[in-house]
MDAnalysis code that builds the backbone (N, CA, C; Angstrom):
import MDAnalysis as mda
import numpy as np

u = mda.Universe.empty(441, n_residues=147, atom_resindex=np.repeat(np.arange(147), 3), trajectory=True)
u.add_TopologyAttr("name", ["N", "CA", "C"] * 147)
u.add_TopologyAttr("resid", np.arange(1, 148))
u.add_TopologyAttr("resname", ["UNK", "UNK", "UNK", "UNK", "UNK", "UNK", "UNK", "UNK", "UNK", "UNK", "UNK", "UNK", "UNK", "UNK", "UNK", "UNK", "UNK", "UNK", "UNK", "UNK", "UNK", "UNK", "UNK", "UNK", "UNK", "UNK", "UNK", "UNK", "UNK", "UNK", "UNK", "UNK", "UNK", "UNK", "UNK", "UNK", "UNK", "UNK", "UNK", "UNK", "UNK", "UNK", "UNK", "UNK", "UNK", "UNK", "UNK", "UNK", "UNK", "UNK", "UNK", "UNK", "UNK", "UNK", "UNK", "UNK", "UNK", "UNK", "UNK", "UNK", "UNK", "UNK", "UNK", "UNK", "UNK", "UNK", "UNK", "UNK", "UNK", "UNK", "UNK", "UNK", "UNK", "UNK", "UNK", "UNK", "UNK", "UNK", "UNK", "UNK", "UNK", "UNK", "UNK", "UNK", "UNK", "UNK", "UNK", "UNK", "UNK", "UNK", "UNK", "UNK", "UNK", "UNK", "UNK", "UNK", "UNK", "UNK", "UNK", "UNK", "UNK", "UNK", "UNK", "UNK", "UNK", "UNK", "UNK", "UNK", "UNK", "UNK", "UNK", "UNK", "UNK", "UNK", "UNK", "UNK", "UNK", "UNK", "UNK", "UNK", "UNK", "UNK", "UNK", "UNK", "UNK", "UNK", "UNK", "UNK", "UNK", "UNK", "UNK", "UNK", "UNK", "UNK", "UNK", "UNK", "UNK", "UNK", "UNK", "UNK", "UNK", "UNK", "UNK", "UNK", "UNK", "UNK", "UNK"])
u.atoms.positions = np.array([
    [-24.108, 109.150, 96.634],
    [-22.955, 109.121, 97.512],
    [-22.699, 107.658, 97.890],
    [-21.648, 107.080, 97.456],
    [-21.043, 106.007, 97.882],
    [-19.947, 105.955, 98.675],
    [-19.755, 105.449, 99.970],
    [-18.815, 105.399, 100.822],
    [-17.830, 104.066, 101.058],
    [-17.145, 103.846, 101.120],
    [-16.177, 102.397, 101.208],
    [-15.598, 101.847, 102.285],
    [-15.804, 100.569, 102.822],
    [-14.629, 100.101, 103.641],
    [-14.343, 98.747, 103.449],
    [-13.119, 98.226, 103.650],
    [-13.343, 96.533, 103.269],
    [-12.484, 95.938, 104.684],
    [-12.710, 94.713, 104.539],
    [-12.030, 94.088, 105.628],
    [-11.497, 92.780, 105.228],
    [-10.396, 92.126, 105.881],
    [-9.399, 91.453, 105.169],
    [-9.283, 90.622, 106.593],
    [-9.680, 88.514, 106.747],
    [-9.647, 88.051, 107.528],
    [-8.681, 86.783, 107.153],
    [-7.563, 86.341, 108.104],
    [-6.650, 85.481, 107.698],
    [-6.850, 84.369, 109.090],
    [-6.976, 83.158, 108.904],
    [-7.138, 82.252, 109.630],
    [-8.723, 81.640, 110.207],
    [-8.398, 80.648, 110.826],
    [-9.804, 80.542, 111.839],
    [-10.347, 81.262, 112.704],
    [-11.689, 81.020, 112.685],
    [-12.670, 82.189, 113.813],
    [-11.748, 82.768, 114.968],
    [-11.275, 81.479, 115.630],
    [-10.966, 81.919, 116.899],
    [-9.728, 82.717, 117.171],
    [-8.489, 81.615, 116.524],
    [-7.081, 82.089, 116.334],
    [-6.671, 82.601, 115.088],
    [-8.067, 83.451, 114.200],
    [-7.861, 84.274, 113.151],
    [-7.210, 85.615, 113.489],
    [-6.791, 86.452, 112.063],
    [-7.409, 88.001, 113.045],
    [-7.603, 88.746, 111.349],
    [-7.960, 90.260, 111.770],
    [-8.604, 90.371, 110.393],
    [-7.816, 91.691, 110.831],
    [-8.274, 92.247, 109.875],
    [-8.122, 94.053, 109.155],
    [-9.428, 94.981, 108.900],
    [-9.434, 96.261, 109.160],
    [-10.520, 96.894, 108.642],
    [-9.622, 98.342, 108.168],
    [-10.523, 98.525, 107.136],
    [-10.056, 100.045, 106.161],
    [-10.924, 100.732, 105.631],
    [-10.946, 101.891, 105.325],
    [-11.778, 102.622, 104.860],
    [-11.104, 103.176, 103.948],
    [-11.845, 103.574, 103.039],
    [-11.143, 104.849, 101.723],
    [-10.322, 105.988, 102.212],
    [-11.382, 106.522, 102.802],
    [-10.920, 108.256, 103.821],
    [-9.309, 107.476, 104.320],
    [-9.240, 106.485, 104.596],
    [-7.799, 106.381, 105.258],
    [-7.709, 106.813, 106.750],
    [-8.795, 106.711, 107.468],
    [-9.120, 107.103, 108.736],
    [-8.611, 105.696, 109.287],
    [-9.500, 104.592, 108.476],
    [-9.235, 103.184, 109.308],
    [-8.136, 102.328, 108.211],
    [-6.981, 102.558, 108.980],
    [-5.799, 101.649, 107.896],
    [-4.882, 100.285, 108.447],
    [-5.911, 99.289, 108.130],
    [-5.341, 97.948, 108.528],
    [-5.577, 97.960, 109.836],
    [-6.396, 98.412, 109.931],
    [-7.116, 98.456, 111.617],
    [-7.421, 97.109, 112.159],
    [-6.254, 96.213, 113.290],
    [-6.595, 94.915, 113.486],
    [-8.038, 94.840, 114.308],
    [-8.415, 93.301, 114.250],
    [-9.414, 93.127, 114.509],
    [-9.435, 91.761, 114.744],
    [-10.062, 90.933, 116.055],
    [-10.149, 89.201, 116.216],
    [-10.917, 88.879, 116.812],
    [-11.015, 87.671, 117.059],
    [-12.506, 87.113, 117.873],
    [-12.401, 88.184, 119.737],
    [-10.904, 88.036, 119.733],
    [-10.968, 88.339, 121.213],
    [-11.273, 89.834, 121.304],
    [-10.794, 90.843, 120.296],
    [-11.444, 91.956, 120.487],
    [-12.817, 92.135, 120.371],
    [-13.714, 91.279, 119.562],
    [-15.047, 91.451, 119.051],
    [-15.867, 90.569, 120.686],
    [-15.819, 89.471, 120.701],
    [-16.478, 88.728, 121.758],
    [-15.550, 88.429, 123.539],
    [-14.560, 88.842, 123.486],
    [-13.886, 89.043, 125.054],
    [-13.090, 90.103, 125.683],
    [-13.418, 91.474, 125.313],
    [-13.520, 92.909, 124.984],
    [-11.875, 92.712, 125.497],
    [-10.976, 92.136, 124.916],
    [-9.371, 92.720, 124.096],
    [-9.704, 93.934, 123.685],
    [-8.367, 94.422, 123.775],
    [-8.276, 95.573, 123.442],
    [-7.643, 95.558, 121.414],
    [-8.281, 96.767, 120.810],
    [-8.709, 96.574, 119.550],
    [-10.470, 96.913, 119.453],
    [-10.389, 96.904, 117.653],
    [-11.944, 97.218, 117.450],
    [-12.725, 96.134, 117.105],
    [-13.862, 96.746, 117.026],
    [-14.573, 95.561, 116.162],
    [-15.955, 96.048, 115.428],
    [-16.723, 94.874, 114.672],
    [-17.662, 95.825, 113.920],
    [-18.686, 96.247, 114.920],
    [-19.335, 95.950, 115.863],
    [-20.371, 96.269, 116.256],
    [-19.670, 98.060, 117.133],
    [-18.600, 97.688, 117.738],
    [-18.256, 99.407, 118.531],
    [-18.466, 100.166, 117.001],
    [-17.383, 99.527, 115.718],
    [-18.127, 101.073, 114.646],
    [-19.331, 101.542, 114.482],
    [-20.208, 100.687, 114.236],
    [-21.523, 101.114, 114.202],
    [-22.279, 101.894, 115.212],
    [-21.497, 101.361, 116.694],
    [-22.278, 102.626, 117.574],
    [-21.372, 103.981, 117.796],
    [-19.975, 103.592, 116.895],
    [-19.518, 104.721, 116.856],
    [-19.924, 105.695, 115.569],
    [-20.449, 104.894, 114.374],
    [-20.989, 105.284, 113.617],
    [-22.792, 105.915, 113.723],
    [-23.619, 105.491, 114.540],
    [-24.710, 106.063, 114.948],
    [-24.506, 107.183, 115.695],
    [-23.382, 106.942, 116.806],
    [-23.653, 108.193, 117.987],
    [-22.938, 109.603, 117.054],
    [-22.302, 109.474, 115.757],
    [-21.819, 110.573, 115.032],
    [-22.492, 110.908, 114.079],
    [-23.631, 110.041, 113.859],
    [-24.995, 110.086, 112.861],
    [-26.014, 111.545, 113.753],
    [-26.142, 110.696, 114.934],
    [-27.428, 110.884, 115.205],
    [-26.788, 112.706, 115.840],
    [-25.697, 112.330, 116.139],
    [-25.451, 113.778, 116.811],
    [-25.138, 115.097, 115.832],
    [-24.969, 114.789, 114.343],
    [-24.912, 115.437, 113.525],
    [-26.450, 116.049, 112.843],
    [-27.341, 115.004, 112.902],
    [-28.955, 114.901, 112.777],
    [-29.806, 115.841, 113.829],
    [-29.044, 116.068, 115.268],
    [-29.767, 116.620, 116.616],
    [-28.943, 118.109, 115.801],
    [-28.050, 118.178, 115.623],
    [-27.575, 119.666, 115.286],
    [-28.230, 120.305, 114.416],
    [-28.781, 119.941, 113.352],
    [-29.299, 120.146, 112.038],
    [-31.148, 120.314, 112.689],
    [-31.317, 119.525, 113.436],
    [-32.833, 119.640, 113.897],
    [-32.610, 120.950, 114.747],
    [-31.777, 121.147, 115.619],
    [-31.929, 121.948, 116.452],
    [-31.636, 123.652, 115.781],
    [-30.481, 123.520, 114.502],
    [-30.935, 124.485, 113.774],
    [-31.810, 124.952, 113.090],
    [-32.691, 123.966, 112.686],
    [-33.936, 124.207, 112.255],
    [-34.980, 124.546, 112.921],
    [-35.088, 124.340, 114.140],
    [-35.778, 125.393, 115.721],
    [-35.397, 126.715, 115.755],
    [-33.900, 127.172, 114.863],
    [-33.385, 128.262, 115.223],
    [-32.429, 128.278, 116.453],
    [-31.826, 127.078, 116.682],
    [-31.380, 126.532, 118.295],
    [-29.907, 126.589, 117.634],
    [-28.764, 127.160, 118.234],
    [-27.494, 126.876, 118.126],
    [-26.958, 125.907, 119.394],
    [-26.398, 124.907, 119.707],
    [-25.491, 124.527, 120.213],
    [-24.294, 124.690, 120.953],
    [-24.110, 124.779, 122.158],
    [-22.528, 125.260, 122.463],
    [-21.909, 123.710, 122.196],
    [-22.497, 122.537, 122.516],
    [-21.818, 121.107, 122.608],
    [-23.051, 120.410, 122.791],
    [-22.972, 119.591, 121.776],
    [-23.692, 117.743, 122.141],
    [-22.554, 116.829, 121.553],
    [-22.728, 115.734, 123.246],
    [-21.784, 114.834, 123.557],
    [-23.146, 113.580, 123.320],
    [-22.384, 112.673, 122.688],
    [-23.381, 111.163, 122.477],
    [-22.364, 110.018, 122.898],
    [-23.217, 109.358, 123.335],
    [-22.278, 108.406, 123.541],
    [-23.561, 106.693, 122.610],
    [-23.140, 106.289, 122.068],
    [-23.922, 104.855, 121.985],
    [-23.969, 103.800, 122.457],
    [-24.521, 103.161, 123.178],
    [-24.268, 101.547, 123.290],
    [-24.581, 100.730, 122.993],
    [-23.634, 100.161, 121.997],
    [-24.482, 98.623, 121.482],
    [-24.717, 97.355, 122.196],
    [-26.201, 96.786, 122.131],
    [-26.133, 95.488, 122.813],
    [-26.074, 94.429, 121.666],
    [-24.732, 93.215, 121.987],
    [-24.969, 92.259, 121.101],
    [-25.087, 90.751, 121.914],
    [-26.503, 90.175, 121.510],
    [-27.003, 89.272, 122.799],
    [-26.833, 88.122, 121.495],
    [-26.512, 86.704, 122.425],
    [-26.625, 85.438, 121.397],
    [-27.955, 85.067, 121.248],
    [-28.653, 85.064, 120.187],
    [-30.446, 84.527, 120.439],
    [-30.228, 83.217, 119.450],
    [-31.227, 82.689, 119.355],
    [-31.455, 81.122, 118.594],
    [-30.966, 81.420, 117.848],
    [-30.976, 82.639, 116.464],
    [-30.820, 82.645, 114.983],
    [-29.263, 82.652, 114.931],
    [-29.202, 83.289, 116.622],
    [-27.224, 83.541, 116.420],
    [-26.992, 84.713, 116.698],
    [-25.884, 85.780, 116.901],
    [-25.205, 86.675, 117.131],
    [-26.362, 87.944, 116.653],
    [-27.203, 88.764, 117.281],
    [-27.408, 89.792, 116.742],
    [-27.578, 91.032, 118.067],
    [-27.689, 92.291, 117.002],
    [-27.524, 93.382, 117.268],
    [-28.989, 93.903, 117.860],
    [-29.097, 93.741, 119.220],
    [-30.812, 93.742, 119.304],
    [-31.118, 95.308, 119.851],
    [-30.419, 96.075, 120.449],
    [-30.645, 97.284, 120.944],
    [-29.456, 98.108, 121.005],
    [-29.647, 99.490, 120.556],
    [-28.673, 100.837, 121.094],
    [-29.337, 101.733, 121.397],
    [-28.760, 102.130, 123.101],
    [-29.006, 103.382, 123.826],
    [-28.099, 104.379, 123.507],
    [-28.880, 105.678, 122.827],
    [-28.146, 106.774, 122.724],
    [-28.216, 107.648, 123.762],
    [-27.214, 107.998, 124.405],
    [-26.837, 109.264, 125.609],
    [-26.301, 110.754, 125.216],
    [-27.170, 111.480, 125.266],
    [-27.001, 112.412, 124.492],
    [-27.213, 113.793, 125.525],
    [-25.750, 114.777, 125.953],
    [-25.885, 115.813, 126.334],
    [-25.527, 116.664, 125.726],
    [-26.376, 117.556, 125.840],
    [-26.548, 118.976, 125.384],
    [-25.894, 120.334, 126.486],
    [-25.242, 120.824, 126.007],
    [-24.985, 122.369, 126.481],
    [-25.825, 123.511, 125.663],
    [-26.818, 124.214, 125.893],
    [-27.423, 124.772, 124.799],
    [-27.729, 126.212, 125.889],
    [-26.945, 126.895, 126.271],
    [-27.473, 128.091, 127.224],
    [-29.002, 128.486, 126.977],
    [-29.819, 128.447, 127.832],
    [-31.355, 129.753, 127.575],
    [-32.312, 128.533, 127.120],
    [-31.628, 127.116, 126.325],
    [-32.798, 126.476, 125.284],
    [-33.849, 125.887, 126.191],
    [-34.734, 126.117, 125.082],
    [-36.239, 125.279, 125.422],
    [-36.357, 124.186, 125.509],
    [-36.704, 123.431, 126.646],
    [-36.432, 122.294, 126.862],
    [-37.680, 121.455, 125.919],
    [-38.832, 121.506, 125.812],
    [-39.818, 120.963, 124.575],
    [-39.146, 121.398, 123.266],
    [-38.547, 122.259, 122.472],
    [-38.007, 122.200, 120.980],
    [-36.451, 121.351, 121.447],
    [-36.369, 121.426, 122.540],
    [-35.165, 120.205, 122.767],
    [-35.291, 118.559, 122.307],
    [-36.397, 118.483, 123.165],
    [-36.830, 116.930, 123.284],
    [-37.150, 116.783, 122.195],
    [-38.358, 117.635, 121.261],
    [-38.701, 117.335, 119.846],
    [-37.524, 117.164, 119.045],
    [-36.336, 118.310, 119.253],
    [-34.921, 117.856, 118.007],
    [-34.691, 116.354, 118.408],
    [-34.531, 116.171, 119.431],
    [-33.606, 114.655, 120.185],
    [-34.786, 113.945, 119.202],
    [-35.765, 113.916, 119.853],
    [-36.271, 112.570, 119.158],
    [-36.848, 112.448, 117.599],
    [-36.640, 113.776, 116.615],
    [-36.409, 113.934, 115.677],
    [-35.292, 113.064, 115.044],
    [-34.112, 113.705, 115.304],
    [-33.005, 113.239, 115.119],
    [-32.861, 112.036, 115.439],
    [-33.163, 110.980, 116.347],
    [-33.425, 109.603, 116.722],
    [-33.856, 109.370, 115.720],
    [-35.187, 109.469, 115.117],
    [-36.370, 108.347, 114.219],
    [-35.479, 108.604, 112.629],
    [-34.921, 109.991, 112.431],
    [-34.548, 109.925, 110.932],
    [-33.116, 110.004, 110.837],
    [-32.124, 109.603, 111.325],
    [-30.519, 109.742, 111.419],
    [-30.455, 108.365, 110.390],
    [-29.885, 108.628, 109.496],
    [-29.665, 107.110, 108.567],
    [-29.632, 106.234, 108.802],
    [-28.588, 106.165, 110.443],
    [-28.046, 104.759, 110.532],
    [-28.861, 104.344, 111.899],
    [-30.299, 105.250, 112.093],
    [-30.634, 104.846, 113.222],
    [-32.053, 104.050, 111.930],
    [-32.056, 104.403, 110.993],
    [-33.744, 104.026, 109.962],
    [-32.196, 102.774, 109.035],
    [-31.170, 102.643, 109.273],
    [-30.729, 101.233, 109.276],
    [-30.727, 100.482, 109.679],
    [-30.316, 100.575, 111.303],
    [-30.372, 99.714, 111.989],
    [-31.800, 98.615, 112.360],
    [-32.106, 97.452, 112.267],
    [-33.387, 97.102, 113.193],
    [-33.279, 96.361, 114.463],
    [-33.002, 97.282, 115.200],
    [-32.596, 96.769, 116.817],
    [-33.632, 97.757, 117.264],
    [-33.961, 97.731, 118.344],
    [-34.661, 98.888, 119.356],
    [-33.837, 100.035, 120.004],
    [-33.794, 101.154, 119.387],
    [-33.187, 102.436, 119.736],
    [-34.050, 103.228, 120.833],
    [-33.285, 103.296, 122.036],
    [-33.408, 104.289, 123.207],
    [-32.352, 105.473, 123.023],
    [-33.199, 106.111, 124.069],
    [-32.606, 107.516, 123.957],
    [-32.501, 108.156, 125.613],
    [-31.498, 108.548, 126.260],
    [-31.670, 109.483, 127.194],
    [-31.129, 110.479, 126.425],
    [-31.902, 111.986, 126.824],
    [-31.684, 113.332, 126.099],
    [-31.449, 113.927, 127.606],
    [-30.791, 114.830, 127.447],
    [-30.645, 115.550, 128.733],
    [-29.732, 116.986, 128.362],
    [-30.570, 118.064, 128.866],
    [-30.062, 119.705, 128.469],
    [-28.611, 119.508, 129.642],
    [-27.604, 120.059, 129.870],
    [-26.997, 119.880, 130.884],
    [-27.042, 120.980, 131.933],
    [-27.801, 120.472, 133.055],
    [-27.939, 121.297, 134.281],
    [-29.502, 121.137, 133.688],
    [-29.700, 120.538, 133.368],
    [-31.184, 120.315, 132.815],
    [-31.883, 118.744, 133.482],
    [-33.450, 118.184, 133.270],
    [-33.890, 117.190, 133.432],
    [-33.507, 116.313, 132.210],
    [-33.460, 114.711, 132.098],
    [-33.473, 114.422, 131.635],
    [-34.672, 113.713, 130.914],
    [-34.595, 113.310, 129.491],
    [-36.047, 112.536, 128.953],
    [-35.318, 111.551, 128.213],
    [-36.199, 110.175, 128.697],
    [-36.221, 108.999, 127.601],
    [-36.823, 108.734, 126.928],
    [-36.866, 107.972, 125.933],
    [-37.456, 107.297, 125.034],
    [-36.949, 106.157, 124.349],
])
């Protein structure tokens, strides 16, 4: 399975601006510039895809674990957050907290926590990423657990 997106940048860093696209045609000429990426303008940029791309990873990964408990789902809501800190080497991606609620009527809160942090360690783009991945899991009307 090969998936596609390209991106298309015209000018300098600052007073550049670019494009992003995907095949699917989901993302078409999707602008993109320094001020959306580093002085949160409004617009995207790469680091929000990726935690928009993990929190739809990992929440697809918690469904699949939790069916494999025999656990159906009424709703899991994720949310991701990426941290992007300046260090010596330069611009990187050092941590994402995943927030993850569950509606699951009756469920067991231990085959809960085991799906969550299942789904954490093996979601593709969480065994892509090398930043430090947290987790709050929380049943709703439930306790919550980190990791």
């Amino acid at each position: 399975m090969v998936r596609k997106a390209s991106a298309v940048w015209k000018g300098s860093l600052k007073e550049g601006k670019g494009t992003i696209s995907s095949d699917s045609g989901v993302l078409s000429n999707t602008p993109y510039s320094f001020s959306t990426r580093f002085e949160n303008a409004k617009g995207t940029n790469p680091e929000e895809l990726i935690a928009a791309a993990h929190a739809g990873c990992f929440t697809m990964a918690l469904s699949a674990q939790l069916g494999n408990a025999g656990i159906t789902p009424e709703s899991l809501e994720t949310t991701a957050s990426l941290t992007l800190d300046k260090l010596d080497a330069g611009w990187t991606v050092t941590k994402i907290h995943l927030d993850v609620a569950a509606r699951i009527p009756g469920a067991d809160k231990a085959a809960f926590d085991k799906a969550a942090e299942n789904a954490k360690a093996g979601c593709p783009i969480s065994r892509l990423l090398n930043a430090q991945i947290t987790m709050t899991a929380r049943l709703v009307g439930g306790q919550a657990t980190s990791a």
